[in-house]
N, C-alpha and C positions, 0 to 999 in steps of 0.2 A: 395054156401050157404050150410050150414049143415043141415043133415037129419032131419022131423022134423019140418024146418022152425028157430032155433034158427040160433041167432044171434052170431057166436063166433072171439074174435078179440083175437093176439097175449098177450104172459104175458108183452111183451114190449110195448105193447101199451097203450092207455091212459085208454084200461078198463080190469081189469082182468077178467077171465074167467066167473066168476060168476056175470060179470056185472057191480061191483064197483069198481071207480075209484082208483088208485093207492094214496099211501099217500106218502109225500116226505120225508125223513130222516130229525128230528129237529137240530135245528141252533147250532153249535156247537165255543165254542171262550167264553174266560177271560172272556171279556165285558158284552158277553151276560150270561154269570156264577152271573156277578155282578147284574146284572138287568136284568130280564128276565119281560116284558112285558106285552104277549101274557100270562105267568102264575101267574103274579104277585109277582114275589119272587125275594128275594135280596138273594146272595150267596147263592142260592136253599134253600131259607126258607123263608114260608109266615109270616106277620108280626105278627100273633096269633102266630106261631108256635117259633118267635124268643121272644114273652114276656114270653112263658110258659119256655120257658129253662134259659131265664134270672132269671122270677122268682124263678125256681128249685136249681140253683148253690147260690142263694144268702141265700135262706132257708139252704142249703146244708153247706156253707162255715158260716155262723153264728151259727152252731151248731157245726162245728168242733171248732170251738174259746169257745163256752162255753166248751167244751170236755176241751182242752185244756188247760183253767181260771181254770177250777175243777183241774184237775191234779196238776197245778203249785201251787195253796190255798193249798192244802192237804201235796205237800213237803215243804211249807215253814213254813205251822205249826209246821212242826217237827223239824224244825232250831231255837236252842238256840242261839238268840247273846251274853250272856255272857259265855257258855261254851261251848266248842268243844265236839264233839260227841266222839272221841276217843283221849282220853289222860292219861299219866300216866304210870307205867309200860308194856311193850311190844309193843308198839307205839314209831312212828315216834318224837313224840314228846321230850318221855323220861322220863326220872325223876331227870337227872342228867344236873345242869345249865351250860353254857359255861361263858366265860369269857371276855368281852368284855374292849376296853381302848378308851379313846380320847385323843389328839387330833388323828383322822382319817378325811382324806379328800378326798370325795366324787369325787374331779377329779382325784386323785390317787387312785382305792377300795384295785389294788392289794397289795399295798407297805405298808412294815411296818416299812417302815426308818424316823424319824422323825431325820432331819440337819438339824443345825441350827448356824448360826456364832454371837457371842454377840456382835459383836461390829458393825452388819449389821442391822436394824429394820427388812428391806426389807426380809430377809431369814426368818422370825419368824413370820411375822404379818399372814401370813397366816392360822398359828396352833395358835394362837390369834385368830381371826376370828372365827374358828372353834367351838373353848371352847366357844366365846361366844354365838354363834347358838344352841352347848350344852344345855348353863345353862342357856339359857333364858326364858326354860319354868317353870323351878324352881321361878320365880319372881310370875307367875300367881297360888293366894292363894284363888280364887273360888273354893267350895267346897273340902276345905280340914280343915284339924283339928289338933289342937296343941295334942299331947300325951305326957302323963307322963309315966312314969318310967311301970307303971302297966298296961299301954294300948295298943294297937297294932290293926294291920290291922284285927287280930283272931279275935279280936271280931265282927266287922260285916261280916265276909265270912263265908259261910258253906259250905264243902264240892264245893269246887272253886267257889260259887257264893257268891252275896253280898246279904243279909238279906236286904229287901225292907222295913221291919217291925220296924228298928231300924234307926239311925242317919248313913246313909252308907259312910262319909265321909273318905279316904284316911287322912291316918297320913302324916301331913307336914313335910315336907323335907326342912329343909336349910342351907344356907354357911356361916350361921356366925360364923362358927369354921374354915373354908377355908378362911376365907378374915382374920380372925385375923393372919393366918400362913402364910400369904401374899403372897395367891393364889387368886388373883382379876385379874379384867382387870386392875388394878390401875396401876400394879407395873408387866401389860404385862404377868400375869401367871409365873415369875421366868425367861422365857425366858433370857431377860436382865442382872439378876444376872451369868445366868449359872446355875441356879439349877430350872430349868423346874418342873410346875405340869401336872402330868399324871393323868388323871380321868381311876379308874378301876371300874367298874358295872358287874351286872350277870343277864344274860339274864333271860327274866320274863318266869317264867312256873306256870302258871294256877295251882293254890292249895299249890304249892310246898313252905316248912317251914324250918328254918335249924334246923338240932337236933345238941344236944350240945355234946360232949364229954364227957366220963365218965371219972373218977382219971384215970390217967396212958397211957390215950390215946394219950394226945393234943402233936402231933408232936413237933419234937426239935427246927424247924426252926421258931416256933410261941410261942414258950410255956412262953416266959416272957410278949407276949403281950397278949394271948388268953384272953377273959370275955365272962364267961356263957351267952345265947342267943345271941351272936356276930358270926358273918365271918371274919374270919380275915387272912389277903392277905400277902402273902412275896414274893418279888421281889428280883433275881439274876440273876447272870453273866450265860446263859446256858451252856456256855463250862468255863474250868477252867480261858483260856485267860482273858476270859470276866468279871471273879469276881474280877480279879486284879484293875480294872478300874472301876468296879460299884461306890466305895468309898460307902459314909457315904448316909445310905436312910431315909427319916420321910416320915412315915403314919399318915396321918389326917383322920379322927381320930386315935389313935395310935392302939386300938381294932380291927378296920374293922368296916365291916356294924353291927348298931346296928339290931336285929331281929324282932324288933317291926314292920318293914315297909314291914314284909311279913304274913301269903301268900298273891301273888299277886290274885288277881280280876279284871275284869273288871269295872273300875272304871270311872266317868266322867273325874277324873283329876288327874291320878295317879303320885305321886311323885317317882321315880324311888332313891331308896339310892343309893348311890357312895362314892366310898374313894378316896383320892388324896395320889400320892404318889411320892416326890420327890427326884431324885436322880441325839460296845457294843454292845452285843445283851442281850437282856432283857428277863428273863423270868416272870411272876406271877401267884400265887396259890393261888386261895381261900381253905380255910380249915372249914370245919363244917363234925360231924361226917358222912352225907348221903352225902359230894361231892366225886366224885370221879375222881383222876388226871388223863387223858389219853392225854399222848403224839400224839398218832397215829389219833385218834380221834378229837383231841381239846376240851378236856370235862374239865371241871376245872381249865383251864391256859388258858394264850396268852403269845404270843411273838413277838415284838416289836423290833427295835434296834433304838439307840438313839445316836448320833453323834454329839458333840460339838467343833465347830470351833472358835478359838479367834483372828486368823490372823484382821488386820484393813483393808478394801477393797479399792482397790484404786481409788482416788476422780476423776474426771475430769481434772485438776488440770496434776495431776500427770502423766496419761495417755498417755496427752498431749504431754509433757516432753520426755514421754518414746519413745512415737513416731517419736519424733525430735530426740530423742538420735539413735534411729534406723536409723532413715535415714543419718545420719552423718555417721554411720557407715559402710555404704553401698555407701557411696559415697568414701570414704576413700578404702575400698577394691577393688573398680573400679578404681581408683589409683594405688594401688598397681599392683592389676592386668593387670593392660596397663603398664606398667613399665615395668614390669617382662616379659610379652611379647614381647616389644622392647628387653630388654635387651637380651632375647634367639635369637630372629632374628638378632643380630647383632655377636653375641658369635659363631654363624652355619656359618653367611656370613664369618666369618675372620676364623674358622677351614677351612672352604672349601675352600680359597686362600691358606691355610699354607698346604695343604693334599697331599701326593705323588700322587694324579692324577693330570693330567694336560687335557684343554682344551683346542681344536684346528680346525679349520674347512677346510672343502675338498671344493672342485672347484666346488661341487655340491649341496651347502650351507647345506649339511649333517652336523651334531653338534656329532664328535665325542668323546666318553670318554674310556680314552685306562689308562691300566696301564702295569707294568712289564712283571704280570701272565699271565693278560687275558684282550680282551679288546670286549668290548660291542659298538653298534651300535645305535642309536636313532637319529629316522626324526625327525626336527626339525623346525619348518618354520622361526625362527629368522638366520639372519646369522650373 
């Protein structure tokens, strides 16, 4: 017993020195992570303590959504849908229109070979097809407006938008000068004949109007057809080969685009103008005094090649025919050639009886072949 009279037991024992019992180390394990009992907590958080943090991120994450709402209102007030924020001189956009043509077909983007055989449907109907996907939206005459001679798109656009204050209708656009030149689906787009229509259009730019040419301007290659307020397109051969073969072309109308049908706008139901032009590699130039030709570029032109075939394709019928005439022939040359076969193996069998060598066998069924000069040796197992 210690001095005193206290009572002292080891630290390993059930009482520490100071008399209180020892505490055990707590439970440690997932499970008990999950649900703790003894403290009441699920994944060491009592259920007060899991509604306040619920409550906090929900407060938390509905004011980043309004944050958010405000930011996205603020940028889309500033988006014009009828005009782009940057357009016009020094912009991607430009000021200068490109030159577009149909038929173009969507399973083909890259090719600009339009062949075609006239006396096939088959090779044509597809650039048929095409024209008419084209010009089908030319039929729908909702919101749009007949124009005379003194009217045009100018008057409801300002400065690239459309005047909400006036009658905003787009000037109508139609083929009834292309169907009288007998550019329809009636009569197949010319396909049939051999003298194909080509639709040429110029890509819409927001604001953009043609200026006309002053005396002395209007290019050699348009100057019998130019008309003041018009675009007017000429189509040739690019290389010299190729004008030889253009032959004789008609532009429908014979002007180009009249200019009433721009500037363009965002419009509900804009009628896009087009010229038809029937006529290799092809080239076309719109001409108005602010286009400008860039070959390198494709600014003002396209080019196309156009390939007509007039062979007649051969029917089933015929095929047939051709097939059975092949195989005759093929049977006949298997003739021949077994023939000519025998006949060599018989022309070797009778030189090699007539040949100054001679054949003769030894006592040891050896197949000898000897001549004057020299004579050679070979086993042989026939005797």
């Amino acid at each position: 017993m210690a001095k005193g009279g206290s009572r002292y037991q080891p630290e390993d024992g059930p009482l520490m020195s100071n008399g209180k019992k020892a505490v055990a180390p707590p439970k440690t394990g997932f499970m008990h992570f999950l649900y703790n009992k003894e403290a009441g907590t699920c994944c060491g958080r009592t259920s007060k303590s899991w509604f306040q943090i619920i409550v906090f991120y929900i407060i938390f994450y509905f004011l980043l959504a309004l944050f958010w709402l405000g930011c996205l209102k603020i940028f889309l007030s500033t988006i014009d849908y009828q005009l782009p924020r940057f357009y016009g001189p020094g912009t991607i956009i430009g000021v200068n229109p490109g030159v577009g043509y149909q038929p173009w077909l969507r399973d083909d983007p890259d090719s600009t070979l339009i062949k075609f055989n006239t006396q096939d449907p088959q090779s044509y109907e597809r650039y048929v097809t095409a024209l008419d996907d084209y010009l089908e939206k030319y039929s729908n005459l909702t919101d749009t407006r007949v124009c005379g001679p003194s009217q045009s798109n100018n008057d409801v656009v300002i400065q690239g938008k459309v005047n909400d204050t006036t009658n905003a209708d787009a000037c109508r656009f139609t083929l009834d000068a292309f169907k009288r030149a007998g550019c329809s689906k009636a009569n197949q787009y010319g396909f049939k004949s051999g003298q194909p229509c080509i639709i040429l259009s110029l890509n819409r730019l927001i604001g953009w109007k043609p200026e006309d040419y002053v005396a002395g301007e209007v290019p050699d290659e348009v100057a019998g057809r130019y008309k003041t307020g018009s675009i007017a397109f000429n189509c040739d051969g690019t290389y010299e080969p190729d004008r030889e073969y253009v032959g004789e072309r008609q532009y429908i109308p014979p002007e180009g685009i009249d200019g009433r049908f721009y500037p363009y706008a965002v419009m509900s139901n804009y009628h896009q103008p087009i010229v038809l032009n029937r006529v290799v590699q092809i080239e076309c130039r719109a001409y108005a005094r602010n286009i400008v030709q860039d070959i390198e570029s494709r600014l003002g032109l396209v080019q196309f090649e156009l390939l007509r075939e007039n062979y007649v394709p051969p029917t089933k019928e015929d095929l047939k025919r051709t097939n059975d005439s092949i195989f005759v022939v093929l049977i006949i040359i298997s003739i021949v050639f077994l023939s000519l076969s025998c006949f060599s193996f018989s022309l070797i069998s009778f030189l090699f009886t007539m040949s100054p060598f001679f054949l003769r066998v030894n006592p040891q069924k050896t197949v000898v072949w000897a001549s004057k000069k020299k004579a050679a040796f070979i086993v042989s197992p026939f005797t």
